[in-house]
C-alpha positions as CSV (number, residue, x, y, z in Angstrom):
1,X,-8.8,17.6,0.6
2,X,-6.4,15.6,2.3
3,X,-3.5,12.6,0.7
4,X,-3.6,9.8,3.2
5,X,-3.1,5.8,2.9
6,X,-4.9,5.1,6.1
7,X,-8.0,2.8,6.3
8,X,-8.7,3.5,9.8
9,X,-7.9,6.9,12.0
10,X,-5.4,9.8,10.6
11,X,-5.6,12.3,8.2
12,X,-2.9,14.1,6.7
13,X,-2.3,18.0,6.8
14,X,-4.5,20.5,4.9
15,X,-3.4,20.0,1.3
16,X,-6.4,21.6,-0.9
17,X,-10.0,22.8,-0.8
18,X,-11.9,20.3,-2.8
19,X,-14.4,22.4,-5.0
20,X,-17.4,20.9,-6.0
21,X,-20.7,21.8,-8.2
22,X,-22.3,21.4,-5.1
23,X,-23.1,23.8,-2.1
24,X,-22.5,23.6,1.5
25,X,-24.9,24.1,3.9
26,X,-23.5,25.7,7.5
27,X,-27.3,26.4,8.5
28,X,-28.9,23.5,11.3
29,X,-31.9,22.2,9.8
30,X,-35.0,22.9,11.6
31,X,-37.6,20.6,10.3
32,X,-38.2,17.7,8.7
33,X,-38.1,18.6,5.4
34,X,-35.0,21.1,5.8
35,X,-33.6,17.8,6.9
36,X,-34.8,15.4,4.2
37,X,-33.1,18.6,1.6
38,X,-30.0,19.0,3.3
39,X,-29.2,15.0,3.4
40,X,-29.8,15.5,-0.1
41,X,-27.3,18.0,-0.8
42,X,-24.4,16.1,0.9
43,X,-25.3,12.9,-1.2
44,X,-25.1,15.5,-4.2
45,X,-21.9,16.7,-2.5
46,X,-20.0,13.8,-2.5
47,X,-21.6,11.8,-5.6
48,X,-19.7,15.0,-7.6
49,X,-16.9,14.4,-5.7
50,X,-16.5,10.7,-6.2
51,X,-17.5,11.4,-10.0
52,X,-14.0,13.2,-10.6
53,X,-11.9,11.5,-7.7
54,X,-12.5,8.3,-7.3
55,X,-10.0,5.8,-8.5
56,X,-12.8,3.6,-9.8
57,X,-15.2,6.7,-11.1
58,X,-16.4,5.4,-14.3
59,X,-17.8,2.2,-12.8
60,X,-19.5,4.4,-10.1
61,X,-23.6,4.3,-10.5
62,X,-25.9,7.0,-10.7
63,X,-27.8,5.2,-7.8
64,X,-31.5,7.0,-6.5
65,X,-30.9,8.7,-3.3
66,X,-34.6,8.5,-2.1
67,X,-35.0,6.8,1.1
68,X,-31.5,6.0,1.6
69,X,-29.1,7.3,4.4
70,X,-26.1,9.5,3.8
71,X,-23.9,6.4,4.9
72,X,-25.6,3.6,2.7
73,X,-25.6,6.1,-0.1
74,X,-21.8,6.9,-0.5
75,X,-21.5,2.8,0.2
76,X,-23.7,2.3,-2.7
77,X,-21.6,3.7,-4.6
78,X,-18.1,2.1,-4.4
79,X,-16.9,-0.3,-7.0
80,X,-17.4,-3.9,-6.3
81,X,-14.0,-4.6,-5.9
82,X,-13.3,-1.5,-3.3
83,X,-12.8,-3.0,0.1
84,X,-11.1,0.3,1.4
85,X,-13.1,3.5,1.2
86,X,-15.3,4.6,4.1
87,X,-16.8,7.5,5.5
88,X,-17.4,8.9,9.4
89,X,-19.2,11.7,11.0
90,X,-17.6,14.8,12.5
91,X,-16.6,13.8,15.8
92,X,-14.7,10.4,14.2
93,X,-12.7,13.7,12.2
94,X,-12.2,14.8,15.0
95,X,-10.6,12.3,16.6
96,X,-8.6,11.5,13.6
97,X,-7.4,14.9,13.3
98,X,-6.0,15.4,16.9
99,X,-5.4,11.5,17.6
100,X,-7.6,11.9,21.0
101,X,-9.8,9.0,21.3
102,X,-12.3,8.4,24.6
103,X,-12.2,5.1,25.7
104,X,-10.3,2.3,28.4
105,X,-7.1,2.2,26.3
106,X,-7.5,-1.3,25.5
107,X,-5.9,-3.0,22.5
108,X,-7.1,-6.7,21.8
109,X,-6.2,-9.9,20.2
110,X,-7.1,-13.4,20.3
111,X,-3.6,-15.9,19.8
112,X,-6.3,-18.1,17.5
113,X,-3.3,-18.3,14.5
114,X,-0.9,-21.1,15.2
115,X,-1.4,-21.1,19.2
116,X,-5.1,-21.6,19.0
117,X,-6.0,-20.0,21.8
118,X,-8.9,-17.9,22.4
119,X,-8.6,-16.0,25.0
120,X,-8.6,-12.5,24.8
121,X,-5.4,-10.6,25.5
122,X,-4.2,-7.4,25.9
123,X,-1.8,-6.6,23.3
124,X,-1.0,-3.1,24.7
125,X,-2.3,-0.4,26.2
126,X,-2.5,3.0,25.1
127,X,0.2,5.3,26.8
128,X,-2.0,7.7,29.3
129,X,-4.8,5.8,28.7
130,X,-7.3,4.0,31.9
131,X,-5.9,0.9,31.0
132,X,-1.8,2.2,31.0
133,X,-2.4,4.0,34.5
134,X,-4.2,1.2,36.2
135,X,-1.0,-1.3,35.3
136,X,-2.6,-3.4,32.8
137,X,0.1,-4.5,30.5
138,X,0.9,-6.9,27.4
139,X,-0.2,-10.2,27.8
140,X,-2.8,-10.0,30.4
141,X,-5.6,-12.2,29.6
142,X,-9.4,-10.5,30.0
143,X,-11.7,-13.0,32.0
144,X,-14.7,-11.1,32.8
145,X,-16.5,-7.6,32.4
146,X,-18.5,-7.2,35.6
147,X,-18.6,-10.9,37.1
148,X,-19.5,-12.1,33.8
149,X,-17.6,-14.3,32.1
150,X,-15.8,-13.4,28.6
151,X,-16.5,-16.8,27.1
152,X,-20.3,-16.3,28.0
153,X,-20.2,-11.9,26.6
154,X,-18.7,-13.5,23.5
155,X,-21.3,-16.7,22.8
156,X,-24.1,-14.0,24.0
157,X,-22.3,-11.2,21.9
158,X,-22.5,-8.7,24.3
159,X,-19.0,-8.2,24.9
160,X,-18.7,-5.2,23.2
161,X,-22.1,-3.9,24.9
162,X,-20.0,-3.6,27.9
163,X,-17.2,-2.6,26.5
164,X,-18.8,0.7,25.7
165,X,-20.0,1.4,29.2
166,X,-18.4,4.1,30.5
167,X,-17.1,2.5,33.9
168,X,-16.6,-1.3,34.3
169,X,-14.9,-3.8,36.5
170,X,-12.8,-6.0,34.5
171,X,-10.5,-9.0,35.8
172,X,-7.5,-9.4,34.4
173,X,-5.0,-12.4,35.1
174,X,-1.9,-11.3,34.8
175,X,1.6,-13.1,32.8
176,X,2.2,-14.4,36.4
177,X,-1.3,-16.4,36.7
178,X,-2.4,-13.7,39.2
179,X,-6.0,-12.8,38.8
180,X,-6.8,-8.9,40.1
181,X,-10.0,-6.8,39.3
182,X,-9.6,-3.3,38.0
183,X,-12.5,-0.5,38.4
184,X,-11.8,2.0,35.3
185,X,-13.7,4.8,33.5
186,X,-13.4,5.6,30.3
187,X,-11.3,9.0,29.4
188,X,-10.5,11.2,26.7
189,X,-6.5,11.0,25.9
190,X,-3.9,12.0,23.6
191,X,-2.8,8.8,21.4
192,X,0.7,8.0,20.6
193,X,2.2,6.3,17.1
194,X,6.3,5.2,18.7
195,X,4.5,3.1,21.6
196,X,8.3,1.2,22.0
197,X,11.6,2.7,21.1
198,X,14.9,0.9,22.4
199,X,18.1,0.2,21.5
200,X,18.9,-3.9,22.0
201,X,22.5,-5.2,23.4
202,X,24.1,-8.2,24.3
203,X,23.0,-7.5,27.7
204,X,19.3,-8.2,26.1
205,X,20.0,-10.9,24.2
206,X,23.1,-12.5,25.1
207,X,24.4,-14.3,20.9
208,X,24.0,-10.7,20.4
209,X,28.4,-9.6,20.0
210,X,29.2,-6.8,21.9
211,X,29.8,-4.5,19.2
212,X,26.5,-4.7,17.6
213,X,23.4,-2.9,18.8
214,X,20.1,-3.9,17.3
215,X,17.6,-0.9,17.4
216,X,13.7,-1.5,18.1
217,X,10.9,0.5,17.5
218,X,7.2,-0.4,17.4
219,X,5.6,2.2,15.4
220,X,1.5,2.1,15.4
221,X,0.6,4.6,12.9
222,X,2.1,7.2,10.4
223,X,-0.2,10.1,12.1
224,X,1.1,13.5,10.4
225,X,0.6,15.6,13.6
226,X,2.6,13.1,15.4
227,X,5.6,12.9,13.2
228,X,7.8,13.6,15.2
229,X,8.0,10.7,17.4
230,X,9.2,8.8,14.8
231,X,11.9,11.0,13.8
232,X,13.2,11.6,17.3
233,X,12.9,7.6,17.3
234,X,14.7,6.8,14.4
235,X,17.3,10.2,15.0
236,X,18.0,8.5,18.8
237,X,18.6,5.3,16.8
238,X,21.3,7.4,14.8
239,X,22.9,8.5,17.6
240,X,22.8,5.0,19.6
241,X,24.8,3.8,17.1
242,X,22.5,1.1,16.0
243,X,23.8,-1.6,13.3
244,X,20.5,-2.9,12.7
245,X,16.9,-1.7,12.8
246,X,13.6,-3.7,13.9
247,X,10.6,-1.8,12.4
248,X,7.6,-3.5,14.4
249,X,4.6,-2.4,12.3
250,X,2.4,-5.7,13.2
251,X,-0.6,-2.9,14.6
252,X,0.1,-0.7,11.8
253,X,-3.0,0.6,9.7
254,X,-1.2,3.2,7.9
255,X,-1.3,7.3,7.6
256,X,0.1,9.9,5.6
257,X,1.9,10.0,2.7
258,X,4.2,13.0,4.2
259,X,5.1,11.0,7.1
260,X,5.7,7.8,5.1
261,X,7.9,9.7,2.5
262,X,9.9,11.2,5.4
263,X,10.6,8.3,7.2
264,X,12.1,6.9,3.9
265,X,14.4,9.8,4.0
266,X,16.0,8.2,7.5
267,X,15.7,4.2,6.4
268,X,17.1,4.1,2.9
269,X,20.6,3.8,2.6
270,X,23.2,5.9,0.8
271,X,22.9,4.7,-2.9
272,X,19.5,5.7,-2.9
273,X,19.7,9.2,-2.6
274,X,17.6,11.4,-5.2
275,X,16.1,8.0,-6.3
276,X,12.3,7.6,-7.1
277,X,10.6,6.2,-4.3
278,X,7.2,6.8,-4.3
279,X,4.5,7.5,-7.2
280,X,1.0,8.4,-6.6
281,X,-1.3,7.3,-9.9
282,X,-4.8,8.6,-9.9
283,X,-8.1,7.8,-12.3
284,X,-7.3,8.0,-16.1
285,X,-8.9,11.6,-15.7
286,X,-6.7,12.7,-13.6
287,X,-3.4,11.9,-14.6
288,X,-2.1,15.4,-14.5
289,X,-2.7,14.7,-11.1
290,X,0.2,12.1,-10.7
291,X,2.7,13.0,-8.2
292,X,5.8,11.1,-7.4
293,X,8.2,12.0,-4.2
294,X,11.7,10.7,-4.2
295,X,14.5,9.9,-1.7
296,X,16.2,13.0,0.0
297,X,18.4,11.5,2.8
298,X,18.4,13.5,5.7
299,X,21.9,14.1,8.1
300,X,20.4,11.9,10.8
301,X,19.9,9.2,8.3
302,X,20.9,5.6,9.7
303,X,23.6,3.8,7.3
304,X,21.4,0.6,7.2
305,X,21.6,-1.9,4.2
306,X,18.6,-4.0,5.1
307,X,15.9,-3.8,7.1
308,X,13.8,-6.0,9.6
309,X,10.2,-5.2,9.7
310,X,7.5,-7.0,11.9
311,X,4.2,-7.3,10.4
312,X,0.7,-8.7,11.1
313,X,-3.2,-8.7,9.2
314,X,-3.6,-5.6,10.9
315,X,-0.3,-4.1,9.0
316,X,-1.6,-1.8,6.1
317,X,-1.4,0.9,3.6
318,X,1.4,3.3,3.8
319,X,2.8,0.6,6.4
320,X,2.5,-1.6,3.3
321,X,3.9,0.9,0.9
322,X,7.4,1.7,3.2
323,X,8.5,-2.4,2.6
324,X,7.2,-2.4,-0.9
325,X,8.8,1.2,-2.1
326,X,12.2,0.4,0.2
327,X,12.5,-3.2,-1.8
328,X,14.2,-1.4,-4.8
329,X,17.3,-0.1,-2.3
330,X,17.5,-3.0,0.2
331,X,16.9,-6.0,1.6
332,X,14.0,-5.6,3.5
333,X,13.1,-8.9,5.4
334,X,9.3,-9.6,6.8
335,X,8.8,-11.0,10.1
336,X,5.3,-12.3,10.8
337,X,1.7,-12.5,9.4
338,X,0.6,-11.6,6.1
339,X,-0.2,-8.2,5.4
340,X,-3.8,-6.9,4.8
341,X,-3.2,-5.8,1.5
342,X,-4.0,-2.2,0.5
343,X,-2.0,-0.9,-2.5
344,X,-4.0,2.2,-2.5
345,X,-5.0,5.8,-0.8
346,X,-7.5,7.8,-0.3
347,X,-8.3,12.0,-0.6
348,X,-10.3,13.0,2.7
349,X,-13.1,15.1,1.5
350,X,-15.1,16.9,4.2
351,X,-18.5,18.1,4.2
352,X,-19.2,21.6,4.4
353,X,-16.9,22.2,2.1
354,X,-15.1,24.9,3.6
355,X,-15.1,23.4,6.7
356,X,-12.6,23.6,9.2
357,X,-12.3,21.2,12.4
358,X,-14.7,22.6,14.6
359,X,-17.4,22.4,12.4
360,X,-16.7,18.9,9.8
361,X,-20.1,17.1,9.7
362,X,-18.3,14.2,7.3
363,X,-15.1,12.9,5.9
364,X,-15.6,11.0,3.2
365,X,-12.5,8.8,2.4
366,X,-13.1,7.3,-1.3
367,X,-9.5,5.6,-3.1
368,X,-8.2,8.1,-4.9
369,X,-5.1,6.9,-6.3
370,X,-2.0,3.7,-6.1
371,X,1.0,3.6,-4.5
372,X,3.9,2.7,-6.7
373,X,7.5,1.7,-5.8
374,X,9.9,2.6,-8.2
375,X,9.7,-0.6,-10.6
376,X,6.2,0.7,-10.8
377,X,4.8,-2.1,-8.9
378,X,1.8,-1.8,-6.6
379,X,0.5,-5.8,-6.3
380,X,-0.8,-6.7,-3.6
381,X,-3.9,-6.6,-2.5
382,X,-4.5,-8.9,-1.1
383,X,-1.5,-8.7,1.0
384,X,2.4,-8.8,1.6
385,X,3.3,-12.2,2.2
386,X,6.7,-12.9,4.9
387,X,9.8,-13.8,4.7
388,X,9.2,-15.8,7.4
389,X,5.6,-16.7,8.7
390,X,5.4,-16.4,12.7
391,X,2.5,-15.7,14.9
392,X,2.1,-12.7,17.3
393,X,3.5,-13.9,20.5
394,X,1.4,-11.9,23.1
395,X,2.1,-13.9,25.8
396,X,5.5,-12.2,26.2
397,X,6.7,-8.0,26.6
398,X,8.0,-6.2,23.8
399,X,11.9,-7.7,24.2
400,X,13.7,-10.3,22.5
401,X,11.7,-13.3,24.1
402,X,9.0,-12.3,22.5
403,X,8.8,-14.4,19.6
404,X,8.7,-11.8,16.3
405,X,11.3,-10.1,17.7
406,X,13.3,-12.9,18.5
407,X,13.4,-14.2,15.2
408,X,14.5,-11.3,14.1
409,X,17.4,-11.3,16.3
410,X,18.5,-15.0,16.0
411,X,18.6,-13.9,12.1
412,X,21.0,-10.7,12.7
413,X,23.5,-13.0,14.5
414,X,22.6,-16.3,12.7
415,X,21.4,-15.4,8.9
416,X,19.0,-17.6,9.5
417,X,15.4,-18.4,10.7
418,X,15.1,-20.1,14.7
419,X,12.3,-23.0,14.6
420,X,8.8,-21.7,16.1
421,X,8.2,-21.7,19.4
422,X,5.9,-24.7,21.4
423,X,2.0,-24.2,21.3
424,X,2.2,-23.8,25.0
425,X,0.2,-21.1,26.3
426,X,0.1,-19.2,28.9
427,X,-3.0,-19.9,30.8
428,X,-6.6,-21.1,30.2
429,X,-7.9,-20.2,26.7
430,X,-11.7,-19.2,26.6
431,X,-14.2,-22.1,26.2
432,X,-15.8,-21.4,23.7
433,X,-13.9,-21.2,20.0
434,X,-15.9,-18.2,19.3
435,X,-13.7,-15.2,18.1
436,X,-13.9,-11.9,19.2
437,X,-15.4,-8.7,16.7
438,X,-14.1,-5.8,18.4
439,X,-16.2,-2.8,18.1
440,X,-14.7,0.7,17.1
441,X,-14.9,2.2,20.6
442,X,-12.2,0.2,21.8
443,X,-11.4,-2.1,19.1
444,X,-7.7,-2.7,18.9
445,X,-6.5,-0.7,16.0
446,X,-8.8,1.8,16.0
447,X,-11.1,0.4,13.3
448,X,-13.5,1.8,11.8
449,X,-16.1,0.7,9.3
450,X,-15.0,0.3,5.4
């Protein structure tokens, strides 16, 4: 069993073996019926499971399992108002577990919110991925897949059809207005969570006084066996002698608790030292179960007072939980879209139960408990709404021109807000207004299904 916020890919270290009244099964079925029996074990499997875990378990239904998948029955029985529990097979473990994903390396979004544009751009590529090594960067605009047209793979809805072939030929125009084909093949590679980490000076943005140095990291998820690219982040910061940190968690899903609780240990400032920052409350069964983690300052720790963090729809969970549990200690000032609102987290149960990586056949991923700051607030679900509303601006790099980031620098010299930018955009957006549904295989974000 394993204590993790995230909705979509990580998993945090081996905590506990979950033990259930049911029992595993490491045998491969060999006939039908074998088959029929052993899908009927795991739904026993995880119904016990659920029974004692789940944050919801006494609105949980003692639903008939006959006829019904493995996946539709752990859906069947999540309370109506769970939007966050899901499930995957092995191999989606898998890939949560090391952060190795096969695929192009392409991260997605459409500017539809403010800039009404739908075209389809890249947001950023994954470092060592297809897309990174061919040159594909931020802000290049997808045009066609093949010879074919976006606008007509997205009013066909077939986009994602070829997005999951293996090898493609994709045009790209670039921030320029150049138009270039790319020939690329899906590959396996390792995923990072600190895609951006620099310190910004008045060389970068010129209001900027010489004496102060703005640090900037875009963090992408709190994935345990990649902690420590934050820390060396945020430890670099130390040592640059930033004033002020931007946290840019707009592609944020979440991840563990351990990484979230650490990272606290770096951000929070002096005064809040040995003080409560994080409780995890659990079904009214299970309140022995309760754990709460508090602040332990750490030597590297930057002497910040208030914090600037970037956030988007796609920011979530333990993302979520860092503004809400700092809030207590320090300003903490939100730069962008309204959160996606999950106040909760879930326990990763595998199936065997005994199982180790090699050999998961499910993770099931049922809320387990909420995520309390230290006023013992947890509310909002449906979201974190900012300090100041601004749209992603993908049609500019990672820097201070780019809009989110911008703001956030016009308000450390200013104290105060710049006006938003112009709707101009930067090239032609897709004909049709239809929006794009990413799939999982390539979907920014890594999504997977709730």
């Amino acid at each position: 069993m394993r204590k993790q916020f995230y909705r979509y890919f990580t998993v945090a270290l081996l905590a506990a073996a979950v033990t259930l009244t049911a029992t595993s099964c490491h045998k491969k079925p060999r006939n039908e019926q074998e088959q029929k029996d052993k899908k009927e074990m795991v739904k026993e499997y995880i119904y016990a499971a659920m029974e004692y875990y789940y944050y919801w378990a006494e609105q949980i239904g003692r639903y008939s399992t006959n006829n019904k998948e493995i996946e539709d029955y752990f859906y069947s029985l999540l309370a109506r108002q769970d939007r966050w529990s899901w499930m995957t097979d092995g191999d989606g473990f898998r890939s949560m577990e090391t952060a190795v994903y096969t695929s192009y390396g392409f991260n997605f979004v459409q500017p539809i919110d403010y800039y009404d544009d739908y075209g389809v751009y890249v947001a950023y590529a994954e470092s060592g991925s297809p897309a990174a090594e061919a040159g594909i960067e931020r802000g290049y605009r997808l045009t066609a897949i093949n010879g074919i047209s976006v606008e007509t793979l997205i009013e066909n809805n077939t986009i994602n059809t070829e997005l999951d072939k293996k090898s493609n030929k994709f045009t790209f125009v670039d921030r320029s207005g150049k138009s270039k084909d790319y020939n690329l093949t899906q590959k396996s590679f390792q995923s990072k969570s600190v895609l951006h980490s620099t310190i910004f000076t008045s060389a970068d943005y010129q209001p900027l006084p010489q004496e102060k140095k703005v640090g900037y990291i875009l963090y992408n998820s709190f994935t345990g066996s990649l902690s420590n690219e934050i820390i060396s982040a945020l430890t670099s910061m130390k040592n640059g002698g930033v004033t002020d940190l931007i946290l840019d968690l707009r592609y944020n899903g979440g991840g563990d608790v351990s990484v979230l609780c650490n990272m606290a240990n770096y951000l929070a400032p002096a005064n809040a030292d040995k003080k409560l920052f994080l409780t995890l409350k659990h079904n009214t069964q299970n309140r022995e179960m309760d754990e709460s983690f508090f602040i332990k300052r750490e030597a590297q720790a930057l002497d910040l007072t208030r914090l600037f963090v970037i956030t988007d729809r796609y920011t979530a969970s333990a993302s979520e939980s860092l503004i809400n549990c700092l809030k207590p200690y320090m300003q903490v000032h939100t730069i962008g879209g309204q959160t996606y609102g999950k106040p909760n987290g879930m326990y990763v149960i595998t199936y065997p139960n005994d199982a180790t990586i090699s050999n998961v056949e499910y993770a099931f991923l049922p809320i387990c408990f909420y995520c309390m700051n230290a006023y013992d607030k947890a509310d909002y679900d449906k979201g974190l709404i900012p300090e100041n509303k601004r749209s992603d601006d993908v049609y500019h790099p990672f820097s201070p021109q780019e809009d989110l980031i911008g703001a956030a620098m016009h308000y450390i010299v200013n104290g105060t807000y710049p006006a938003l930018p112009t709707k101009t955009k930067s090239g032609t957006a897709v004909g049709t207004r239809a929006e794009f549904k990413q799939n999982r295989a390539i979907g920014a974000y890594k999504w997977l299904k709730k």
